[in-house]
Phi, psi and omega in degrees: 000010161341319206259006160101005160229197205200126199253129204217120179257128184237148184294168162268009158270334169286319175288337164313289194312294207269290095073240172342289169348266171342320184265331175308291201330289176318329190263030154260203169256081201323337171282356165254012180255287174296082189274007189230115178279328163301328188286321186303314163295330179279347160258358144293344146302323181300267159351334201254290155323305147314295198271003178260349144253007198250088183300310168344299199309296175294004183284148187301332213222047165293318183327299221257008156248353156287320177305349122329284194293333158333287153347278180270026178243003186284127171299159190258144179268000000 
């Protein structure tokens, strides 16, 4: 962490999931999820960085490959 940022490895079911989260989060009203506004830029950021990588989003058969990964990141009982 020298360089002053800090590099985060996610499966690529875990960034689908988390992902997804993220375009809900945003599309509410973060001040009533976030109450800390110092907060807001690192999860546009988070959100923004996940669809610029994730080909997934746009694909015809998005649903169902979050409801995959959903599937196999649901803990087990």
């Amino acid at each position: 962490m020298s360089d002053g940022q800090v590099t985060i490895k996610l499966t690529s079911d875990e960034a689908l999931v988390l992902s997804h989260w993220l375009e809900k989060l945003q599309m509410t009203d973060l001040s009533r999820v976030v109450d800390d506004p110092e907060v807001w830029a690192p999860i546009h950021r988070i959100a923004g960085t996940l669809d610029k990588a994730l080909s997934e989003l746009f694909a015809p058969d998005y649903d169902q490959r979050l409801d995959a990964a959903r599937q196999r990141l649901r803990p087990e009982d």
